[in-house]
GUKENU-947996 format. One record per residue (C-alpha): x, y, z; residue number from 1; chain; residue in three letters. Coordinates in Angstrom, 2 decimals. Layout:
<pts>
PT      xx      yy      zz num cadena residuo
PT       X       Y       Z NUM      A     ALA
...
</pts>
This chain:
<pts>
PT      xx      yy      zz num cadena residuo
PT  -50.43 -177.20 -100.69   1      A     UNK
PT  -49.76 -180.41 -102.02   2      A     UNK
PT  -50.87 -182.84  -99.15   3      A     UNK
PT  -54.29 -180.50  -99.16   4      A     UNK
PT  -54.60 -181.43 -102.35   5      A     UNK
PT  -54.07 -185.45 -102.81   6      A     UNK
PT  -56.26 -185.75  -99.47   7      A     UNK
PT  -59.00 -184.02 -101.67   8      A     UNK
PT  -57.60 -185.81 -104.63   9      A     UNK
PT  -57.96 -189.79 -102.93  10      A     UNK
PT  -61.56 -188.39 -101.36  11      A     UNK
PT  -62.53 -187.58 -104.95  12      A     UNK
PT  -61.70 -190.50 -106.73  13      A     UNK
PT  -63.27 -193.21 -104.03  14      A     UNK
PT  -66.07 -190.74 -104.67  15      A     UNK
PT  -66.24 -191.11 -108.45  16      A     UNK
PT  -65.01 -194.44 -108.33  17      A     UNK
PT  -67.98 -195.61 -105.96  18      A     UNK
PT  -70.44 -194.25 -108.47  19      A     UNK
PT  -68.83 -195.68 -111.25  20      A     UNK
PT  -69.40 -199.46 -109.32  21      A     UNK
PT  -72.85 -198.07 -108.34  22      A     UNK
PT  -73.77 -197.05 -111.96  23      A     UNK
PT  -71.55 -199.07 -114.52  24      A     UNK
PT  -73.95 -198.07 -117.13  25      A     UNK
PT  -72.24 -194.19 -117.05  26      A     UNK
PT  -68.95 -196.57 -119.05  27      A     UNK
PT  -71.33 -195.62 -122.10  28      A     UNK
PT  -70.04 -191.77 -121.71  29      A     UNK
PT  -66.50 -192.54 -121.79  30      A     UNK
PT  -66.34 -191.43 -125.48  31      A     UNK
PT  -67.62 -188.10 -124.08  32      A     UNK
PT  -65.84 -187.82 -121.35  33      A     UNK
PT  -62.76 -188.35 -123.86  34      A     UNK
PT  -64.05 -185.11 -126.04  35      A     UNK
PT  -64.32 -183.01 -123.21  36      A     UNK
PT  -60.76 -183.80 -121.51  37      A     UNK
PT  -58.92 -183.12 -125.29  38      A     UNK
PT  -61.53 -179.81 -125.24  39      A     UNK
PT  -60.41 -178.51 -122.25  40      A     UNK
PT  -55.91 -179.84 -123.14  41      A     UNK
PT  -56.44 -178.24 -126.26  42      A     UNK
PT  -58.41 -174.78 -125.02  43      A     UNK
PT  -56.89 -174.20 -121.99  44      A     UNK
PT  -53.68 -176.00 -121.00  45      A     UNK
PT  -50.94 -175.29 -123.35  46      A     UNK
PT  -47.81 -177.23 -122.89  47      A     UNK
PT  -49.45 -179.33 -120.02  48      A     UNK
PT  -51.13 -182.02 -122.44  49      A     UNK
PT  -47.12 -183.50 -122.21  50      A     UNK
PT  -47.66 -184.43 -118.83  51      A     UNK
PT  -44.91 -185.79 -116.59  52      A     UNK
PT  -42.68 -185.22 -119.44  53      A     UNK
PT  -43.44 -181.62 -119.30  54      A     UNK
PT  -41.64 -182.11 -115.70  55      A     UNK
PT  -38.49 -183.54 -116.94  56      A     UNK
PT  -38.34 -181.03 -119.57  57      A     UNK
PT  -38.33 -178.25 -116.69  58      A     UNK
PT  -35.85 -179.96 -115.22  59      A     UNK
PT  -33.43 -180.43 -117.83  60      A     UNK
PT  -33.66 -176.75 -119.17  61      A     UNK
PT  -35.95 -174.67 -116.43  62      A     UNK
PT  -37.81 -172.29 -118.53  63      A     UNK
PT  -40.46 -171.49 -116.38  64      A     UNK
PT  -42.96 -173.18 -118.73  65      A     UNK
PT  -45.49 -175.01 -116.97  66      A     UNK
PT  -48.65 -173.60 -116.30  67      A     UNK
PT  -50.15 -172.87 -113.44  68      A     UNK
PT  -53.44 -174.30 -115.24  69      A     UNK
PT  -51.87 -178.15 -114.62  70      A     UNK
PT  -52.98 -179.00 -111.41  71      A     UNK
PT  -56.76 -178.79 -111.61  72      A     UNK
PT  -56.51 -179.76 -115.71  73      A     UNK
PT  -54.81 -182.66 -114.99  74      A     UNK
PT  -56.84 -183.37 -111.69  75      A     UNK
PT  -60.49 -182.81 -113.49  76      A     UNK
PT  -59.22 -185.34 -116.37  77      A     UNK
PT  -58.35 -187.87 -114.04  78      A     UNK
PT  -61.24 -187.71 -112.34  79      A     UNK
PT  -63.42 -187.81 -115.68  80      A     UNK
PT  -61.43 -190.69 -117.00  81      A     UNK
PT  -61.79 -192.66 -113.72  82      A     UNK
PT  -65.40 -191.83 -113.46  83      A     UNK
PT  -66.12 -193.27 -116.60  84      A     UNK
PT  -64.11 -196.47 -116.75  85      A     UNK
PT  -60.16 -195.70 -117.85  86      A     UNK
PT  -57.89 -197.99 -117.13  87      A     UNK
PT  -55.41 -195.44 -115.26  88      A     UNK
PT  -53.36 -194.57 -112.09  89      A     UNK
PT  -53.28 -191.65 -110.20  90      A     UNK
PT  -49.18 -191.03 -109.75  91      A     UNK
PT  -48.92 -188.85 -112.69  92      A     UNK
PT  -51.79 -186.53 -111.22  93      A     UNK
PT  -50.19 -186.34 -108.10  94      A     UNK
PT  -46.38 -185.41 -109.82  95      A     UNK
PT  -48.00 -182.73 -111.99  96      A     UNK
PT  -49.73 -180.80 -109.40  97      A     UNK
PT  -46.56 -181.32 -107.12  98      A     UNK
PT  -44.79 -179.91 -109.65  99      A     UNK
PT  -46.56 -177.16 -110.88 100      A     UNK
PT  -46.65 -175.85 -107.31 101      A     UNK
PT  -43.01 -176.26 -107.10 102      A     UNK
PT  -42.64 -174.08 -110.42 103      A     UNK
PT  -45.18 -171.26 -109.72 104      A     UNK
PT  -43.04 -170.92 -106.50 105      A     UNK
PT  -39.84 -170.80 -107.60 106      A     UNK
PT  -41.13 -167.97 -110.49 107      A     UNK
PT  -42.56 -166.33 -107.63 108      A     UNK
PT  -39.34 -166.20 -105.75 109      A     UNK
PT  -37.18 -165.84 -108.53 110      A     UNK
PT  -35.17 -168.66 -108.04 111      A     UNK
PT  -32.34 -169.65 -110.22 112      A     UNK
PT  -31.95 -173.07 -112.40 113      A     UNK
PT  -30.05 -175.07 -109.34 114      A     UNK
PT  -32.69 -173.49 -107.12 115      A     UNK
PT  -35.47 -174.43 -109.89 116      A     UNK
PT  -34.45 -178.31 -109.77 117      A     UNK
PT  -33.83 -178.77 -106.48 118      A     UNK
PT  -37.54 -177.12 -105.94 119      A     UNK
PT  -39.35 -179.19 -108.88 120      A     UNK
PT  -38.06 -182.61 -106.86 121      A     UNK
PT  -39.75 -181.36 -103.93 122      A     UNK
PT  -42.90 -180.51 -105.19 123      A     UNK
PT  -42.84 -184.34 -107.59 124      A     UNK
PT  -41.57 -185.81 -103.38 125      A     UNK
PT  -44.75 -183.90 -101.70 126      A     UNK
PT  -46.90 -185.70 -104.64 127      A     UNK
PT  -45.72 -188.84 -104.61 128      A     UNK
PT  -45.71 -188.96 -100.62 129      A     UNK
PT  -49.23 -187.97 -100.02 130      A     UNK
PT  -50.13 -189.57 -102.61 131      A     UNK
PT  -49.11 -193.17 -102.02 132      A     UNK
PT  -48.14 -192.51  -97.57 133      A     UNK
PT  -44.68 -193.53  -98.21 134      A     UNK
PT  -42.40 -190.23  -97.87 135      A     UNK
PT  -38.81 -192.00  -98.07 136      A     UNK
PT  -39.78 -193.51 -101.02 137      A     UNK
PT  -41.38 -190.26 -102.60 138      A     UNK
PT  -38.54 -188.57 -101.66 139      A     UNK
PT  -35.88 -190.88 -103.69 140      A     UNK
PT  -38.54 -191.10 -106.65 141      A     UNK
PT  -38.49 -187.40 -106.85 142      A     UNK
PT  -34.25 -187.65 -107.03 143      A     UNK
PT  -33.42 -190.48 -108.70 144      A     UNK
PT  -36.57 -190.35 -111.62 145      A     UNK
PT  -34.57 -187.59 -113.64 146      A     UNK
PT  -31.28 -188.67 -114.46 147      A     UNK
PT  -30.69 -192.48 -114.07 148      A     UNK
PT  -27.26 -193.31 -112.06 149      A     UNK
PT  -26.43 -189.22 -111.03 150      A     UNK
PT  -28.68 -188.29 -107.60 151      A     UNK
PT  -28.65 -184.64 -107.22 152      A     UNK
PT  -27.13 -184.82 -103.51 153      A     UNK
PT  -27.88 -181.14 -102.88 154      A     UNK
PT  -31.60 -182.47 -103.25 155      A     UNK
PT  -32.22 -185.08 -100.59 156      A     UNK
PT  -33.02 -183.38  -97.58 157      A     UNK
PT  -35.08 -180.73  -98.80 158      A     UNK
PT  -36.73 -183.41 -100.62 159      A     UNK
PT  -37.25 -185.38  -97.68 160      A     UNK
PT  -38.13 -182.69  -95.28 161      A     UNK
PT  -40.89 -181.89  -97.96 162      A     UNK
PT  -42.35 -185.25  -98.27 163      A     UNK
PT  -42.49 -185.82  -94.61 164      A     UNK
PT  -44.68 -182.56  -94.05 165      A     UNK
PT  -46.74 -183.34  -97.16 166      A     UNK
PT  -47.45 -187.14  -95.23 167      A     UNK
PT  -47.48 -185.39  -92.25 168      A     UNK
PT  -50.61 -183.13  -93.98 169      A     UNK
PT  -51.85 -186.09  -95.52 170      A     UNK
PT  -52.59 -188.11  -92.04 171      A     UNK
PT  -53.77 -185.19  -90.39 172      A     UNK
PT  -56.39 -184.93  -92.68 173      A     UNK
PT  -57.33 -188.41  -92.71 174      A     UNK
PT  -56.26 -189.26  -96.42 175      A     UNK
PT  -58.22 -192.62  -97.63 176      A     UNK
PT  -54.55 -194.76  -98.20 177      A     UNK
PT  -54.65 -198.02  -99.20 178      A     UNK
PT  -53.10 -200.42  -96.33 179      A     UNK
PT  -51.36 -203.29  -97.36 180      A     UNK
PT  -50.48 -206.68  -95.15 181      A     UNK
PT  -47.14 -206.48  -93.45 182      A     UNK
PT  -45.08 -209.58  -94.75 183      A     UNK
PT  -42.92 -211.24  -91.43 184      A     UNK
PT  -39.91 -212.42  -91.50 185      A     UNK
PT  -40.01 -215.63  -91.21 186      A     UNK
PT  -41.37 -215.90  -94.81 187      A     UNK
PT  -37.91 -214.67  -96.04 188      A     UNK
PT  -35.65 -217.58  -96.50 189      A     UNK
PT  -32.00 -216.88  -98.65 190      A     UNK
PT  -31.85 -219.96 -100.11 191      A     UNK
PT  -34.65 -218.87 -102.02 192      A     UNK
PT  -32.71 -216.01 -104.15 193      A     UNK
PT  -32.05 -217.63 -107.39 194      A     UNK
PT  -36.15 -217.70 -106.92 195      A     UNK
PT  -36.11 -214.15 -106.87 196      A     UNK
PT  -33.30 -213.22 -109.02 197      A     UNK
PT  -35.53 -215.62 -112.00 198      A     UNK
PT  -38.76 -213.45 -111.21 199      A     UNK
PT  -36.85 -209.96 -111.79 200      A     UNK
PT  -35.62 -211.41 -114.96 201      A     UNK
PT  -39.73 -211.86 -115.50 202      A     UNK
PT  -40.68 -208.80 -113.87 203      A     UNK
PT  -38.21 -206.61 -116.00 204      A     UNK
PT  -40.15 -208.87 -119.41 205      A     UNK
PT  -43.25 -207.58 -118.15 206      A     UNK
PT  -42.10 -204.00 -117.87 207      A     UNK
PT  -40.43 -204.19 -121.26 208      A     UNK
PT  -44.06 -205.09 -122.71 209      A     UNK
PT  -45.76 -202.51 -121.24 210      A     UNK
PT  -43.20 -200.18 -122.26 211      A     UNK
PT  -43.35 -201.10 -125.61 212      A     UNK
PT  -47.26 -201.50 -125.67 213      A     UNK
PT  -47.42 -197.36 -124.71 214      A     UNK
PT  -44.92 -196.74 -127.68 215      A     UNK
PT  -46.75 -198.58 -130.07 216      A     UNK
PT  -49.98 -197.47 -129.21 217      A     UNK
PT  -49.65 -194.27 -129.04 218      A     UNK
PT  -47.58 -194.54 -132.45 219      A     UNK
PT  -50.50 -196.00 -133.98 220      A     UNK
PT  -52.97 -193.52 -132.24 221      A     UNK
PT  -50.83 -190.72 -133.55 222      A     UNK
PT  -52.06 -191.50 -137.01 223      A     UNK
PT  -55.14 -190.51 -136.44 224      A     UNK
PT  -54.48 -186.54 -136.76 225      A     UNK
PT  -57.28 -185.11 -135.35 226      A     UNK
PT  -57.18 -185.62 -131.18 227      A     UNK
PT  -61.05 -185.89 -131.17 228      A     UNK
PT  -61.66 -188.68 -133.56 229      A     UNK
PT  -58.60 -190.25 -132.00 230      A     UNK
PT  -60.11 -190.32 -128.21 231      A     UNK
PT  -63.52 -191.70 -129.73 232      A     UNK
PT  -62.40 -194.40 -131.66 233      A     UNK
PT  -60.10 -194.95 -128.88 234      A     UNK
PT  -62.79 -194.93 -126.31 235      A     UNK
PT  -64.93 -197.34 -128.83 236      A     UNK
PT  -61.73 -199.93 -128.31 237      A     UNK
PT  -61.93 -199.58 -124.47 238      A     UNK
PT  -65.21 -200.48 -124.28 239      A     UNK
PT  -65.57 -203.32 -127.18 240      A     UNK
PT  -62.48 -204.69 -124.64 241      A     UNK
PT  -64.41 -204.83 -121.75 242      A     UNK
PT  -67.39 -205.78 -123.08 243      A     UNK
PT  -65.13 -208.90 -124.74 244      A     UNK
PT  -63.84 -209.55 -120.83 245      A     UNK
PT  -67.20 -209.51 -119.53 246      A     UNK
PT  -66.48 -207.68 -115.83 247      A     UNK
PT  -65.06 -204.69 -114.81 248      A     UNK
PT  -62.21 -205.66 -112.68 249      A     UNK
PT  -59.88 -203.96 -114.99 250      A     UNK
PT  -61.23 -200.15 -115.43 251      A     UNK
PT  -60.25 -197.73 -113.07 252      A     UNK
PT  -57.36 -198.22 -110.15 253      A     UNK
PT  -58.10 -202.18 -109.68 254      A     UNK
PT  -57.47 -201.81 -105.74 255      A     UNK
PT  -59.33 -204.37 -104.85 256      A     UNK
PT  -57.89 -207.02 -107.53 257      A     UNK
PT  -54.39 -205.82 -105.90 258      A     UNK
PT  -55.33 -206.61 -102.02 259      A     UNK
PT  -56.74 -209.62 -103.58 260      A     UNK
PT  -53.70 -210.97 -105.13 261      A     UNK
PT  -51.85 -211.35 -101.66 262      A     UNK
PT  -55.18 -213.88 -100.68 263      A     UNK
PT  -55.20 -215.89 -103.73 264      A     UNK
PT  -53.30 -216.75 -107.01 265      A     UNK
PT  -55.04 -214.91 -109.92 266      A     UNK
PT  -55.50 -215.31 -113.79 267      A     UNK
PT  -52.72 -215.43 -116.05 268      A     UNK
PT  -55.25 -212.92 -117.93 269      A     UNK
PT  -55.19 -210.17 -115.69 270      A     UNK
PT  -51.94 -208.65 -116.00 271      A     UNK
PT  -52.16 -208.75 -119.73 272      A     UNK
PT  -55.82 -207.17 -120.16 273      A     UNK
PT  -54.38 -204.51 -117.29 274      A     UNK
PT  -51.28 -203.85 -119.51 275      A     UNK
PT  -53.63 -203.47 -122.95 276      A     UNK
PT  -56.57 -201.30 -121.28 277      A     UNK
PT  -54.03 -199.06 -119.45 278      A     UNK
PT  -51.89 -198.20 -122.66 279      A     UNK
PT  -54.75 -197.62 -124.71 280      A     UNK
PT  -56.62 -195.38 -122.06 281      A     UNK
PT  -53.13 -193.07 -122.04 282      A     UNK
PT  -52.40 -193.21 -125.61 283      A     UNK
PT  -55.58 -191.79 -126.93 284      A     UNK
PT  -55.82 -188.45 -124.75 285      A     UNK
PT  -57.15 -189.95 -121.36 286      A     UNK
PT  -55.11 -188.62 -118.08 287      A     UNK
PT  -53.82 -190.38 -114.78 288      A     UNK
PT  -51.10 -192.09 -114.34 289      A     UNK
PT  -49.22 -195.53 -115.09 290      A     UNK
PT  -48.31 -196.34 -111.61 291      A     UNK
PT  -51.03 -197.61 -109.55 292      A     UNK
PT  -51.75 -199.90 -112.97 293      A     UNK
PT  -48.06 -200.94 -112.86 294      A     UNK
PT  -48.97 -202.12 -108.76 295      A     UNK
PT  -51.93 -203.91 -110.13 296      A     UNK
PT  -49.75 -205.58 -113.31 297      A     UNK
PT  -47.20 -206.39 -110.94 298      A     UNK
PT  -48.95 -207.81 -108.19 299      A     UNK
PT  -51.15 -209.58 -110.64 300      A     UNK
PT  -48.87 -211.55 -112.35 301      A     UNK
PT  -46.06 -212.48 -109.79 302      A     UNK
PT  -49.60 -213.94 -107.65 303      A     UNK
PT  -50.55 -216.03 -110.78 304      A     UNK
PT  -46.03 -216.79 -110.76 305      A     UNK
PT  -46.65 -218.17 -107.51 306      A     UNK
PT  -48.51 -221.22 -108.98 307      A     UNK
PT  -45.10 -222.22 -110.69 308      A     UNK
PT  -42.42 -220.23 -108.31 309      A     UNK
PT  -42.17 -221.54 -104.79 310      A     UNK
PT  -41.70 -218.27 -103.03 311      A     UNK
PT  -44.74 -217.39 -100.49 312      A     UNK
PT  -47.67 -216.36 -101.97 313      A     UNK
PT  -47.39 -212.43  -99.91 314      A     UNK
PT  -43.73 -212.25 -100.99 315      A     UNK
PT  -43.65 -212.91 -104.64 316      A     UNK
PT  -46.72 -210.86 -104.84 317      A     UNK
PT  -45.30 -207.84 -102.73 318      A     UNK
PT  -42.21 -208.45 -104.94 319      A     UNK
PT  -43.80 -207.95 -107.86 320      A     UNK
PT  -45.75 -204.83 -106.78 321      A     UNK
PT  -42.39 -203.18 -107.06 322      A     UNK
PT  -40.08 -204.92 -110.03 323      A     UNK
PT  -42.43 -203.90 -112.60 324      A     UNK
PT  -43.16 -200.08 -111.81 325      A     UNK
PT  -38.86 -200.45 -111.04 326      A     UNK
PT  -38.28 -201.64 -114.46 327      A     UNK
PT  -40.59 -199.14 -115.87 328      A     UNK
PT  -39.61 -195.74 -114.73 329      A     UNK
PT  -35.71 -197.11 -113.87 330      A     UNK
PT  -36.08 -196.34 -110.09 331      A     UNK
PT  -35.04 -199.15 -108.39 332      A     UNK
PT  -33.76 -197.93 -104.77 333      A     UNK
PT  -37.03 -195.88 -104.52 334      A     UNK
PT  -39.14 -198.93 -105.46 335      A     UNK
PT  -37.91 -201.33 -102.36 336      A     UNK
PT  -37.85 -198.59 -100.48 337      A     UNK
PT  -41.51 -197.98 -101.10 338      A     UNK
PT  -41.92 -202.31 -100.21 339      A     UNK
PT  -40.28 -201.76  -96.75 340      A     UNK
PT  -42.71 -198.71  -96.24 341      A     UNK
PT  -45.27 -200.58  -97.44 342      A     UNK
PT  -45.16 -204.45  -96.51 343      A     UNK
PT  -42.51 -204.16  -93.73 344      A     UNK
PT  -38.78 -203.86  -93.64 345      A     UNK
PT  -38.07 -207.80  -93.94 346      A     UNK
PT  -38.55 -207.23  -97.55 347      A     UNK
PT  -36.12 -204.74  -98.24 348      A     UNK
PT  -32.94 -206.34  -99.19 349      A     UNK
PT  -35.22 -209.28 -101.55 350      A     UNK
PT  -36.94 -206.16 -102.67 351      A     UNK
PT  -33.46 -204.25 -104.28 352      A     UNK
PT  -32.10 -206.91 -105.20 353      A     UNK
PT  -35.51 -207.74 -107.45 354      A     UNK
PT  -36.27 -204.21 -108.18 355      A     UNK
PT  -32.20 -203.80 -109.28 356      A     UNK
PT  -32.42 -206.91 -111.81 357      A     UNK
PT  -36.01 -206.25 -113.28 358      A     UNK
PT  -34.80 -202.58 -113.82 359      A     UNK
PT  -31.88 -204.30 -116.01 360      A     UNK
PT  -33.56 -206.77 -117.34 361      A     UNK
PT  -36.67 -203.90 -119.27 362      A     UNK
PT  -34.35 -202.73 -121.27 363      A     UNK
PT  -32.89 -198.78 -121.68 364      A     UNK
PT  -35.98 -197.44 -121.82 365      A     UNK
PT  -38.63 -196.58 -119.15 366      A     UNK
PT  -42.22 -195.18 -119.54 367      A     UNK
PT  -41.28 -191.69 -119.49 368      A     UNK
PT  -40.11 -190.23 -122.84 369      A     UNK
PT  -37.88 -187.46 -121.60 370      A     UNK
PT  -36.20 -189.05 -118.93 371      A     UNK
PT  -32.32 -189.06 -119.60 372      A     UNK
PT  -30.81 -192.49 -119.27 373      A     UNK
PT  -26.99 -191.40 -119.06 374      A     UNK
PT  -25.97 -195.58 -120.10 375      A     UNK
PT  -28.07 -195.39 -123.02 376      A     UNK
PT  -27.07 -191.76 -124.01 377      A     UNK
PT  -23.17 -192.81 -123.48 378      A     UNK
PT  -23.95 -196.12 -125.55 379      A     UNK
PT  -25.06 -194.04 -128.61 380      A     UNK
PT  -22.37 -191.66 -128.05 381      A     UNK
PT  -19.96 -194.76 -128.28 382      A     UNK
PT  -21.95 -196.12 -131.44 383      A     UNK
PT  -21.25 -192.77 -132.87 384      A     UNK
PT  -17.73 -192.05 -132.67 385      A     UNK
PT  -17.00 -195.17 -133.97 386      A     UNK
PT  -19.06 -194.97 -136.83 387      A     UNK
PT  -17.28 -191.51 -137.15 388      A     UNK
PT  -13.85 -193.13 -137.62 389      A     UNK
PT  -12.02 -193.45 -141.18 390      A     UNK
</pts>
C-alpha cells in the first residue's frame, strides 16, 4: 500500500512541480491555497493537523487515534503547498501515510500496544523507503526516530523486510527517484578528519538554527489565533521573501539546486533563505515535510564550506546532505546509512562519524516536538532531584 502510494506521490509532485516552473504566476494563489489546506485540517482531519508528532504520540501511548483521513489530507496539502510555491519536503507526507496504514491495520487486526509499535515503525520504514529508494536507511529511521539511544530490537527485521518490499514496489513501478553521483574512494583521505570532525561541529550549528527558527516561528505564528488569518499573512511573508530574492530557486523541493551543489560551490545565501522560507511555510499551516529542505540546507552550505574547507567538493557536500537532517531529527546511524545508499559505501565511516558529532553538536532538541530524548529527559530528572533536596 505504501510503495503504491509514494510512486503516485513522486509522479504527482514532478507533475505539480513542472507546472509550477511552467506557470510561476499561480505563486499569487498561495494565500488560497493556504485557506483551503487549514479548511479541509480543520473540517475534516481531527487530530491529524499534529502531523508526524501525531506518530510519536501513537507510539508512546497507542490509542488508536489517527485517522484514517491522514493519508490523502496530508497528501492533497502537500501537493497544494508545492503547487503553489512552499518551501517544503515531502518526508513527513510519506511517514504519515506510512503510518496511518500501519494503524488502520493493526485496529483491524486487533493488535496489542507491543504489536501496535512494532507495526507503526513499519509503516514510517515503507514511507521513508519508497519515498527516498534507500530501505536500510528507512528502516533504522523508522527505529531509532522514537526514542533516542533505546532501538526497539524486536523491530528491525520486520522493519526491514517492510522497507525492502515497499522499494521493491517502488522500482517496479518505476518511481521518479532522484539519483545522486557516487563519490569514489580515492577522494577519502584520513588525514583529512579533523576536516570533518570541524564541519559536524558546523553542520550540528546549522541544525540548531533551523531548529530554533521552527520554534520561534511558529511561537510567533501562534499569536495570531485564528488559523486563517495566520496562513494569509503568513503566505503574504512567503511571497514579499521571494519577491525580495528575486528567483525561485528556493520554493518547492530545490532538487535541482541540490544536484547542483556537487558541480559547483554555491551562495552563502542559499542555505539561510532555504532555512527562513521552509520554517515559515510549516509554521503557518502549510504541509510537507522538513527533510528534503534539510538535503537542500545541508548540501547547500557544506558546497559554499568547500570554498574555505579543503575536503573535495562531492564529499563535503554529500557530507553535509546528511549532518544537518542528523542533527535535526537525532538519527545519526540512519543518516550515513542513507550516504552509503546514496553516494556509495566509501562514505560511510566519514559519514557517522559527521552525522554522530553534528547530532551532538544541535543541541537536545530535534525538529520533532514529541520525540523523547531519554539524555535530556534524565538531565531534567537530575536538575530536579537536586533542586528537591533540603
Amino acid at each position: 500500500m505504501t510503495g503504491i502510494t509514494s510512486v503516485l506521490f513522486l509522479n504527482a509532485l514532478n507533475y505539480v512541480g513542472g507546472l509550477r516552473e511552467q506557470y510561476m504566476y499561480v505563486l499569487f494563489g498561495l494565500p488560497l491555497a493556504g485557506l483551503l489546506i487549514v479548511f479541509l485540517y480543520n473540517r475534516y482531519g481531527g487530530n491529524a493537523y499534529k502531523g508526524n508528532n501525531l506518530l510519536f504520540e501513537e507510539y508512546y501511548n497507542p490509542q488508536g487515534k489517527i485517522p484514517l483521513l491522514m493519508a490523502p489530507l496530508v497528501i492533497v496539502a502537500t501537493l497544494l503547498t508545492h503547487l503553489f510555491g512552499g518551501s517544503a519536503g515531502r518526508e513527513g507526507t510519506a511517514v504519515q501515510y506510512g503510518g496511518t496504514y500501519a494503524d488502520y491495520l493493526s485496529k483491524k487486526m486487533g493488535l496489542d500496544k507491543s504489536q501496535t509499535r512494532i507495526t507503526l515503525i513499519c509503516g514510517i520504514a515503507a514511507g521513508f523507503a519508497s519515498l527516498f529508494g534507500t530501505p536500510l536507511a528507512g528502516a533504522i529511521f523508522s527505529i531509532e526516530m522514537f526514542r533516542l539511544g533505546k532501538l526497539r530490537y524486536k523491530a528491525i527485521i520486520p522493519a526491514l523486510l517492510t522497507a525492502y518490499l515497499a522499494h521493491g514496489i517502488s522500482l517496479l513501478l518505476q518511481a521518479p527517484h532522484t539519483h545522486y553521483p557516487i563519490i569514489e574512494s580515492q577522494l577519502f583521505r584520513f588525514q583529512d578528519i579533523h576536516w570533518v570532525i570541524l564541519f559536524a561541529v558546523l553542520a550540528g550549528a546549522v541544525a540548531w538554527i533551523f531548529t530554533y527558527t521552527g520554534e520561534t516561528l511558529s511561537h510567533v505564528f501562534k499569536k495570531i489565533g485564528n488559523p486563517y488569518w495566520r496562513v494569509v499573512i503568513g503566505s503574504l511573508a512567503i511571497l514579499a521573501i521571494i519577491a525580495l530574492v528575486g528567483n525561485h530557486r528556493y520554493v518547492g523541493l530545490g532538487i535541482p539546486t541540490i544536484l547542483e551543489s556537487f558541480e559547483q560551490p554555491q551562495p552563502g545565501i542559499d542555505f539561510l533563505a532555504k532555512i527562513l522560507l521552509t520554517c515559515l511555510t510549516l509554521s503557518v499551516g502549510f504541509k510537507g515535510g522538513e527533510v528534503t529542505p534539510l538535503f537542500f540546507i545541508g548540501a547547500t552550505f557544506a558546497s559554499f564550506l568547500s570554498l574555505y574547507i579543503p575536503l573535495p567538493l562531492i564529499v563535503i557536500t554529500g557530507l553535509g546532505f546528511v549532518s544537518v537532517f542528523s542533527g535535526s531529527t537525532k538519527t545519526p546511524i540512519a543518516c550515513a546509512i542513507m550516504a552509503a545508499e546514496l553516494f556509495g559505501p566509501y562514505i560511510f565511516p566519514f559519514a557517522l562519524l559527521s552525522t554522530l558529532i553534528a547530532a551532538l553538536a544541535s543541541g537536545s532538541k530535534g525538529i520533532y516536538s514529541s520525540q523523547k530524548n531519554s539524555r535530556f529527559r534524565r538531565r531534567n530528572l537530575f536538575k530536579e532531584v537536586r533542586s528537591s533536596k533540603p
